[in-house]
Residue frames relative to the residue before (quaternion, step in Angstrom):
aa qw qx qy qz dx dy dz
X 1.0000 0.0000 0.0000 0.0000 0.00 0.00 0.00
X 0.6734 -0.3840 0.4940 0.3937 3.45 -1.62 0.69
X 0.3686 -0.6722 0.6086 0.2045 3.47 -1.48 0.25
X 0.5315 -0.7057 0.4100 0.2265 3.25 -0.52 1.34
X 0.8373 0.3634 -0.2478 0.3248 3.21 0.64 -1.23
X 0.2204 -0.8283 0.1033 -0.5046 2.88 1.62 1.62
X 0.7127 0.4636 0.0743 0.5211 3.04 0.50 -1.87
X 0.8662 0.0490 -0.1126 0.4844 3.62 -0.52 1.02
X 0.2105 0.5386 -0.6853 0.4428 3.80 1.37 0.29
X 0.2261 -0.6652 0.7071 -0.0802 2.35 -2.33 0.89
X 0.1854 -0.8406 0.4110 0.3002 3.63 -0.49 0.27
X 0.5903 -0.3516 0.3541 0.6345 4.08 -0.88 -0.14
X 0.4038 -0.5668 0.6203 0.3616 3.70 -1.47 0.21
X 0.3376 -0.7452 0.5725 -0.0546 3.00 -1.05 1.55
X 0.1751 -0.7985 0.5757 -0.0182 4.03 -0.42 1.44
X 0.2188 -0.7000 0.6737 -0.0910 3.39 -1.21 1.90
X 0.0802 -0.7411 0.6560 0.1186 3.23 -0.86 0.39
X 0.3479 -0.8216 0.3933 0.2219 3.80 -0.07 1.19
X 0.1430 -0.8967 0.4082 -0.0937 3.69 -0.01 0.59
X 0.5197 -0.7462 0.3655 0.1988 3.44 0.23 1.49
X 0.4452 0.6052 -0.3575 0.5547 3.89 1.43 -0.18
X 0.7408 0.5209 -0.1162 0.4078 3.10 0.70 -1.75
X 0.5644 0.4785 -0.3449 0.5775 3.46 0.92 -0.62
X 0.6373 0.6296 -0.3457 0.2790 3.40 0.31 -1.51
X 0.6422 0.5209 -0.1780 0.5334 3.26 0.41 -2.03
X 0.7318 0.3130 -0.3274 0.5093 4.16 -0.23 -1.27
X 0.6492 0.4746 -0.3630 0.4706 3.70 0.25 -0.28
X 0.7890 0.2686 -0.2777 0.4777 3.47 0.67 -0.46
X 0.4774 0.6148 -0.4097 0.4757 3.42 1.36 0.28
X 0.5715 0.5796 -0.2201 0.5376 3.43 0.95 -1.31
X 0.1485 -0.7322 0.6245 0.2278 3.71 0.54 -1.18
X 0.0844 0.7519 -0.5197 0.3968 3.51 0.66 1.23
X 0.0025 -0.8743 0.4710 0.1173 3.56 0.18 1.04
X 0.3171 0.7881 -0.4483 0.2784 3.67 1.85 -0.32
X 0.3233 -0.6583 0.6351 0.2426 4.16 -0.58 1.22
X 0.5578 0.4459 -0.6292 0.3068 3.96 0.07 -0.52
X 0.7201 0.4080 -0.4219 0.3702 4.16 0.26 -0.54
X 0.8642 0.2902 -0.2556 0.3217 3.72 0.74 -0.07
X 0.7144 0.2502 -0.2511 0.6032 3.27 1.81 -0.19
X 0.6654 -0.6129 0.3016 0.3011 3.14 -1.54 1.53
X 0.5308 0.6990 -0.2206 0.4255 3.44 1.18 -1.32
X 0.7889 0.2639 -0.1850 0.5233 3.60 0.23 -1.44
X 0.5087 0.5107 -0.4797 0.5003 4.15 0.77 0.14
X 0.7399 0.3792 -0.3430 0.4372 3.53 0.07 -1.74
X 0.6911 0.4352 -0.4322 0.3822 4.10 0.70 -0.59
X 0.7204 0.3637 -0.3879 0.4453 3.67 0.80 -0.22
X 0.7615 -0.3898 0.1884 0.4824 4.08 0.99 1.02
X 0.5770 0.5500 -0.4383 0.4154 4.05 1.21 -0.75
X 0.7800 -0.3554 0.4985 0.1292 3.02 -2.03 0.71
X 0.6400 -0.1386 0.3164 0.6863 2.98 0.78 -2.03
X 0.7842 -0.2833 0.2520 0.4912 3.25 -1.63 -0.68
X 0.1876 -0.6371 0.7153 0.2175 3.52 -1.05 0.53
X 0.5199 -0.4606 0.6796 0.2361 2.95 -2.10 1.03
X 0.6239 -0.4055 0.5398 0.3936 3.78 -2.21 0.66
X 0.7235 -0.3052 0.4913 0.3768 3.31 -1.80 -0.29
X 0.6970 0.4854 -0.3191 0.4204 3.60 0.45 -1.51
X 0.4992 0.7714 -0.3862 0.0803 3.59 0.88 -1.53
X 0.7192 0.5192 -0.3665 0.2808 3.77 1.25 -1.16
X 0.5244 0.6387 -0.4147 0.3808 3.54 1.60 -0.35
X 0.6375 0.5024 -0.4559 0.3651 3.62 1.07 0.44
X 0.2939 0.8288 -0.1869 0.4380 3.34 2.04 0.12
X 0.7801 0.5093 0.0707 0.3564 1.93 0.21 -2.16
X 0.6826 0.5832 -0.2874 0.3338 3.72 1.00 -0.78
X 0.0990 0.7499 -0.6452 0.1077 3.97 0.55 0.97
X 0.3737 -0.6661 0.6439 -0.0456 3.12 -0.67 1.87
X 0.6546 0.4064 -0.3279 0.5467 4.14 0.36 -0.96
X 0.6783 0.5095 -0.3892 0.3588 3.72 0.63 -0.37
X 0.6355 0.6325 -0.1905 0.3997 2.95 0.99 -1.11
X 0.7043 0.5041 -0.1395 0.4800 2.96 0.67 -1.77
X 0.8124 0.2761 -0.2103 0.4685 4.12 1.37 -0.31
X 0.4839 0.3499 -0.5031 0.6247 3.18 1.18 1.43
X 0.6091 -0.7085 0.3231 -0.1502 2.98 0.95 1.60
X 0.3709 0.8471 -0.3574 0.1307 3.47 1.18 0.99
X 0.4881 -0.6925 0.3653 0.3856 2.88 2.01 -0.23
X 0.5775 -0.5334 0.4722 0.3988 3.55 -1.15 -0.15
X 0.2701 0.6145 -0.7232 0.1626 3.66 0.21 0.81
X 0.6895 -0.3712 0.4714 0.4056 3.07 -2.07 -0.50
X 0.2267 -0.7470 0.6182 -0.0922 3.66 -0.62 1.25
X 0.0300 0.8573 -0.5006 0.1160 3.61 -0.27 1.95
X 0.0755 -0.7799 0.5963 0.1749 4.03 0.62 0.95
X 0.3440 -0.8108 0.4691 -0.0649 3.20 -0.67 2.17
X 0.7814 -0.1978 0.1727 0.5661 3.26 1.38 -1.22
X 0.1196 -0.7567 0.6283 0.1353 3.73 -1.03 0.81
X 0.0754 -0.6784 0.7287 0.0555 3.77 -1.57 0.46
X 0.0113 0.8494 -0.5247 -0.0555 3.25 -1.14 0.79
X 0.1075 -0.7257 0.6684 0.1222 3.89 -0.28 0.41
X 0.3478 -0.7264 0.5926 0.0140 2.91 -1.68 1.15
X 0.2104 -0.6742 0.6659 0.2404 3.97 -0.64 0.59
X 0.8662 -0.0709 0.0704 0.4896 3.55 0.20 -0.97
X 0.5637 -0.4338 0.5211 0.4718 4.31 -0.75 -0.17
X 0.3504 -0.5687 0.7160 0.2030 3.85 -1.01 1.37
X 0.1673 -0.7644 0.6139 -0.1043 3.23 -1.68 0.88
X 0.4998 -0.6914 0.4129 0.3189 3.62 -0.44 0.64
X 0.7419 0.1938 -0.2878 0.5737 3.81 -0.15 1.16
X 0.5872 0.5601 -0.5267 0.2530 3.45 0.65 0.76
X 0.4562 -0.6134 0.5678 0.3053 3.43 -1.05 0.49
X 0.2312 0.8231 -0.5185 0.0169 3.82 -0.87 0.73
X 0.3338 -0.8307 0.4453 0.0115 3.52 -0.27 1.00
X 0.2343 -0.8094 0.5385 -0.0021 3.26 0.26 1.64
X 0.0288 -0.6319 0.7745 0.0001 3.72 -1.96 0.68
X 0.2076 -0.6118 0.7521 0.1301 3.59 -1.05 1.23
X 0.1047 -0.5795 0.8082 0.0063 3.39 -1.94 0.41
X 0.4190 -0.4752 0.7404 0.2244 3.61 -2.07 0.59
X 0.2662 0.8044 -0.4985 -0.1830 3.15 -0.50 0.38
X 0.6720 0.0546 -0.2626 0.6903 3.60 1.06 0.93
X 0.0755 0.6284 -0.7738 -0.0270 3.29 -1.92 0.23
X 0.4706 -0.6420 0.5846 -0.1571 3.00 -1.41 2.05
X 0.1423 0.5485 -0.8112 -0.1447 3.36 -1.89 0.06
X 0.3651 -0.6604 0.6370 -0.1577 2.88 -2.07 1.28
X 0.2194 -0.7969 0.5398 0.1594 3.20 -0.28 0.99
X 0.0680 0.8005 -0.5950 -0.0241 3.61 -0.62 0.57
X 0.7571 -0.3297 0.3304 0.4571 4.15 -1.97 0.22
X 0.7764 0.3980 -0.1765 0.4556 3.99 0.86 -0.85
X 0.7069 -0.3795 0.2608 0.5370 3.61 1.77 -0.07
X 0.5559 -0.5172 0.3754 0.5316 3.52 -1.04 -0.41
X 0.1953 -0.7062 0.6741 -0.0941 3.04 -2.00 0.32
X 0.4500 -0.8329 0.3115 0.0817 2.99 -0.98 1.23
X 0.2966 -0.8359 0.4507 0.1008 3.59 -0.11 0.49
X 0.4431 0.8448 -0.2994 0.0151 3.72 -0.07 0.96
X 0.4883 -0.7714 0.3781 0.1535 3.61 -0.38 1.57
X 0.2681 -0.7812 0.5544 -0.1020 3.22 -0.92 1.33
X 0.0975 -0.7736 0.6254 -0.0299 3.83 -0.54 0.92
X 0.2666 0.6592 -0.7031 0.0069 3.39 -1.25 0.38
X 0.2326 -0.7314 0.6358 -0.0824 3.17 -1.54 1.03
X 0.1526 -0.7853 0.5882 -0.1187 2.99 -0.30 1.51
X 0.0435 -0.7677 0.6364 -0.0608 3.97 -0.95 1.58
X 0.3899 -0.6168 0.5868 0.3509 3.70 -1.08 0.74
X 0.9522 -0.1504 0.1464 0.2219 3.31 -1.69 -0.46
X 0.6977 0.4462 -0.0329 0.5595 2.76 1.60 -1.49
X 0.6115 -0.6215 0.2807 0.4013 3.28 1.03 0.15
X 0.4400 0.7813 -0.2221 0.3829 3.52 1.82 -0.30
X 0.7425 -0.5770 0.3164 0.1253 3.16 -0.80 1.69
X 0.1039 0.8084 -0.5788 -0.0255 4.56 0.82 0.53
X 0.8090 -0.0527 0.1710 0.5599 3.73 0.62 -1.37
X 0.1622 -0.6462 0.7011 0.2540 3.12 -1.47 0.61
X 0.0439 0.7420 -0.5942 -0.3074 3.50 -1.74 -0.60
X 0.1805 -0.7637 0.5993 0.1585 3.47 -1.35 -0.01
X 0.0176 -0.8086 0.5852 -0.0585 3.65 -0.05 1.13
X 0.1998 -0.7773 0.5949 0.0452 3.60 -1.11 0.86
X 0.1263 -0.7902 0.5996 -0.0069 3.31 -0.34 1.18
X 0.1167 0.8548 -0.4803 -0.1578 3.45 -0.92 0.51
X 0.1989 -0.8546 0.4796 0.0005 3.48 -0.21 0.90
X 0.6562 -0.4634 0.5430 0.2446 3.10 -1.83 2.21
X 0.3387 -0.5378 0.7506 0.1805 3.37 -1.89 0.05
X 0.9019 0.3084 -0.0048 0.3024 3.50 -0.94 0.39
């Protein structure tokens, strides 16, 4: 089983600078045909600054490989069960946001192949001012063995 004590690691706060490329590309990955994410014109008419990023967009944030990789899970089997996001405000192309992952639970599950582990990710992502852009919550569950 996951180690419990686990729970509440934190990672270094990790700084994105959001970049209108960056939208571009995830939008055109996604296949999002909506022009407010790729043309200045069709954003600034629907109220944006600039381009706004999709809904989905903070899970590219959100992705702190060095974190991961030091809670140490090893080479099990690695299932991304579920994601939730809450929003403080629309991400925008020139913002500056500073992202913190957290453990914030770890589980065993009994499952048909044995137990299995169950673990909840947080990241929280704040603009300049210190102000609330996105949460997430991603559940990973992971085989044993």
């Amino acid at each position: 089983m996951l180690d419990r004590s686990l729970i509440g690691r934190e990672s270094e706060p990790v700084v994105h600078d959001v970049e209108k490329g960056a939208i571009r590309r995830f939008v055109e990955a996604i296949g999002d045909p909506n022009p407010i994410y790729v043309e200045e014109e069709a954003a600034r008419a629907a109220g944006f600054a600039s381009l706004p990023a999709p809904p989905t967009f903070p899970a590219v944030l959100a992705m702190n490989e060095r974190f991961r990789h030091a809670l140490d899970l090893g080479t099990r089997s690695l299932l991304h069960g579920e994601q939730q996001c809450e929003y403080g405000r629309p991400i925008v192309a020139g913002d500056r946001i500073t992202v913190v992952s957290r453990v914030a639970d770890v589980q065993e599950r009994p499952s048909a192949s044995g137990p299995m582990d169950i673990l909840v990710l947080e990241d929280e992502g704040r603009d300049a001012q210190g102000a609330l852009v996105f949460r997430t919550r991603a559940t990973f569950v992971i085989r044993r063995g």
